[in-house]
N, C-alpha and C positions, 0 to 999 in steps of 0.2 A: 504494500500500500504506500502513495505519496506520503513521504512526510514534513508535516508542514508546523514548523517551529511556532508559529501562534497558539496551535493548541497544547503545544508545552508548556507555552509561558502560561497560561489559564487555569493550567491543572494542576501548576506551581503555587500557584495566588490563592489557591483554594484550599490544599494542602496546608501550607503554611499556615493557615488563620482556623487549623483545626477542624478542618471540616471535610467531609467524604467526598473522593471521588471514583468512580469507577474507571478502572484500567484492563488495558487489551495485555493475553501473556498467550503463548502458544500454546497451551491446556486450555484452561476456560479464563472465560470475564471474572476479576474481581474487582472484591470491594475493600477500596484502598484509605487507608488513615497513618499519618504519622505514627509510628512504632514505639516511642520516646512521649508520648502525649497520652494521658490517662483520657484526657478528654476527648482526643480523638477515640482512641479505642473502645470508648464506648459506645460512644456515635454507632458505629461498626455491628456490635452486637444488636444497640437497640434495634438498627434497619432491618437487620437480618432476621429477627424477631429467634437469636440466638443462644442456648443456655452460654450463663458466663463462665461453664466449668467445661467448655472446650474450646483447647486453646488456638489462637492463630498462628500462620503462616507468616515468617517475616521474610520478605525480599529484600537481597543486595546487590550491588555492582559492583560491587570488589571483594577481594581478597581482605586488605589491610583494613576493610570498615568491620568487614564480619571477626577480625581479629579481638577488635574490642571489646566482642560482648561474649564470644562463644570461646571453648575449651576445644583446638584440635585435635586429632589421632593421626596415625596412620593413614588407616582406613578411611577417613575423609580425608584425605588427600590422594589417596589411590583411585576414589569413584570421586573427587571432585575433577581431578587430571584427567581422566577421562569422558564423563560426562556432563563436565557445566561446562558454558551455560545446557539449561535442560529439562526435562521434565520430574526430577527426582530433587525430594527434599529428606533434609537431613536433620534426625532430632539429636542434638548437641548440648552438652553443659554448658547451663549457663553461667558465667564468670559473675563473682561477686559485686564488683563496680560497674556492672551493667546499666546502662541506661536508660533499657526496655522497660515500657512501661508493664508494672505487675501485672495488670490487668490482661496484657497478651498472653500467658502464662500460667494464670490463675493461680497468679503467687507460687508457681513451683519452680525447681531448680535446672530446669532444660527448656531450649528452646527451639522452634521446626524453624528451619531456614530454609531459603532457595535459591539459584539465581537463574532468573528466566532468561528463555530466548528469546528474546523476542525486542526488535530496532524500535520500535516507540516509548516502547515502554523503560528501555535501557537509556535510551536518550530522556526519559524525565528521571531516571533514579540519579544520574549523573548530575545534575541540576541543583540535587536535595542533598541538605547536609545531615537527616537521615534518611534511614531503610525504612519500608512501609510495609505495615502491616495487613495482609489483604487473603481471604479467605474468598472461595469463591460467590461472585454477585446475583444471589440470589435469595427469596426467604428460605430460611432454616428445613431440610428435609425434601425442599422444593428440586426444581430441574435445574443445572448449572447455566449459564448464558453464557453462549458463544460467539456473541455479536451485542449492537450497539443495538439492535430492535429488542433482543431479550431482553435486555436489562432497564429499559424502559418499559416493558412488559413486566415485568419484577416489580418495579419501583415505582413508575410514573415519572413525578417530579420531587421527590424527597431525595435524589441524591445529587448534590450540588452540581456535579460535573461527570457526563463519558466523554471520554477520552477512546475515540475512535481508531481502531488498528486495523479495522477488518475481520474477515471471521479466525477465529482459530485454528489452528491447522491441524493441533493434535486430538483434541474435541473431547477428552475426559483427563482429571485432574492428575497433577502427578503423584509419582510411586513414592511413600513414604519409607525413609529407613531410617532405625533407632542405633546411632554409636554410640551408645552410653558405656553401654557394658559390651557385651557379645551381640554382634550383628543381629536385628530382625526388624523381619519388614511389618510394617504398622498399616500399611495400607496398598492393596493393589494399583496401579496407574498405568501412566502412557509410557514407564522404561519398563520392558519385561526385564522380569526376576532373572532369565538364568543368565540376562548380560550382566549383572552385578555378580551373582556368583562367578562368574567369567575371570570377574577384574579379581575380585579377591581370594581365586579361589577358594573357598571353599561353601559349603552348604549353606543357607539363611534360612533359620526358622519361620515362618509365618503366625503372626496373633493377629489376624485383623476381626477379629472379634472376639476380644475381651470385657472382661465384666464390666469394667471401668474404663471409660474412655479415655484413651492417654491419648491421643493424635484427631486431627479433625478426619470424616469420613470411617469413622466407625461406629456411629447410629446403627441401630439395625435397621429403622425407614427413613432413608434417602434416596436423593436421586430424585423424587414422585412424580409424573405428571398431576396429581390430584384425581387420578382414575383408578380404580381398582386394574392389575396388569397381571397377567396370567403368562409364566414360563414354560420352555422347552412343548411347545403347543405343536401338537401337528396337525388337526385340520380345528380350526378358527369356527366359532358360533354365529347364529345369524348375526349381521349387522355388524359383528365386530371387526376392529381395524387387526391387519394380521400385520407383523414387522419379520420381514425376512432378511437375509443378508444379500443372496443373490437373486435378480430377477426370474421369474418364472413364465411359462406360456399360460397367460391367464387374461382374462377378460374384467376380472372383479376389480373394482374400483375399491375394496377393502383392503386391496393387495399394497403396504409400503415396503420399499425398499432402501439397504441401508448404504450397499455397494454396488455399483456397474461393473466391475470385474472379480468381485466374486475373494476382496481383500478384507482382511480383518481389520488393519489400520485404516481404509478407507467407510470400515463400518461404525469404528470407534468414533473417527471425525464427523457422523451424519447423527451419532446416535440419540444426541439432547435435541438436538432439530428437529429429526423423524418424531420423537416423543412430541415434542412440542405444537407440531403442526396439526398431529393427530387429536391432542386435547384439543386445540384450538377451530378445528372444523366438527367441534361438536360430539363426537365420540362418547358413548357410556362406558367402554372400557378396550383394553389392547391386548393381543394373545402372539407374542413371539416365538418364532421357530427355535430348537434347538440349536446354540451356536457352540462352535468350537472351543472348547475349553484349551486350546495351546495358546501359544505367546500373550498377545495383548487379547486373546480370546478370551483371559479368564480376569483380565479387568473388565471386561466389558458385561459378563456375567456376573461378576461383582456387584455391577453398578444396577440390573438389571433385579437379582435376585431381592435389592434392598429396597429397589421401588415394588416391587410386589408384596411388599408388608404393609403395604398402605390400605 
């Protein structure tokens, strides 16, 4: 997308004076507030209509800013070298003299970092003299926004500022990993699992559903269009919208599709879209095929399984 430096300076202006704006990341839309500002941060939660005991996502553009606040490893430095910028965040101890506001945190002693890919939105972190805290721009349990119409669909006019990137490319959020202690992933995303075991050799335990919510995106209902959603479905109810991955020979107008070549990354990128379009043309409720549980197949059943709790 063109980038056009006026809409940096605007979403600076508005930042700075504590107040929310929505920003473009190659995963999904979020919802952006000074990181260092209790009053932003709350902002944040109230929009999201978010319990305050799950904590946010704080975004950097550097090395040497993230130094200040967080405890390094090895290990993040092995999957930072490798994959940032990116869709993978990383839960990190947080350093005493911190200046993250508690409230991001919930008063506890680690905190999820990232640094995203994505050219607009690096070009406003670079601007800021701090990192923003930004969870995905949506209500609480709702569909993630992958564009500038979602999140106006989300919001209305309660969020001071979008800050326009274009759609998303990776289209579900990133993969969460916990270096506290021994490697584990806290949440499925847009880097499959076995490329981090790759880099680190060795195995990662998976908890992404624990009793207690340590990481954002382990709700058991998220994701929701606000429709009741029916899994691994093989033939669809009258009237209902059926979500496949790859096109079929069909005449039925209930028929969505998620991929034209029949790709799991390109399903992953349509997947809050395809849900969204379907609530929005009125739908009582949606009945998806069974999808492939390999690579980014089984984030995408992730996401899929938790909006069927709704």
């Amino acid at each position: 997308m063109k980038f056009n430096q006026s809409n940096i300076k605007k979403a600076k202006k508005y930042l700075d004076k504590n107040m929310c704006v929505a920003i473009p990341t190659e995963t999904v839309y979020g919802l952006a507030g000074n990181a260092r500002s209790s009053t932003a941060v709350k902002k944040i939660f109230h929009l999201k209509k978010r319990p305050k005991t799950n904590p946010l996502i704080v975004h950097y553009s550097s090395l040497l800013k993230l130094k200040k606040d967080c405890v390094l490893n090895d290990n993040f430095f092995k999957l930072y070298k490798k994959f940032c910028p990116g869709p993978i965040t990383f839960i990190l101890k947080l350093k005493k003299n911190s200046k993250i506001s508690k409230n991001v945190t919930n008063h506890g002693k680690t905190l999820a970092i990232r640094f995203p890919k994505h050219r607009v939105l690096n070009k406003l972190l670079n601007t800021l003299d701090y990192p923003l805290a930004a969870p995905s721009a949506n209500i609480s349990t709702k569909l993630s926004s992958v564009n500038k119409t979602d999140v106006k669909e989300e919001f209305g006019n309660k969020v001071s500022y979008i800050l326009d990137g274009g759609k998303s490319t990776i289209g579900i959020e990133s993969t969460i990993i916990s270096l506290v202690n021994i490697p584990k992933i806290l949440r499925l995303g847009g880097l499959e699992i076995n490329k981090i075991e790759k880099t680190l050799k060795q195995k990662i335990k998976i908890d992404i559903n624990p009793h207690k919510n340590i990481a954002p995106g382990q709700s058991k209902i998220h994701y929701s269009p606000g429709i009741p959603l029916r899994i691994n479905v093989i033939k669809p109810k009258k009237n209902e919208a059926f979500v496949l991955v790859r096109k079929r020979k069909t005449t039925s107008k209930h028929y969505y599709y998620l991929s034209k070549k029949n790709k799991l990354n390109e399903a992953a990128k349509n997947l809050y879209s395809c849900l969204r379009k379907i609530k929005n043309k009125g739908y009582k409720s949606i009945a998806v095929e069974k999808i492939s549980n390999s690579g980014i197949g089984k984030s995408i059943n992730d996401r899929l399984k938790r909006a069927s709790k709704f």
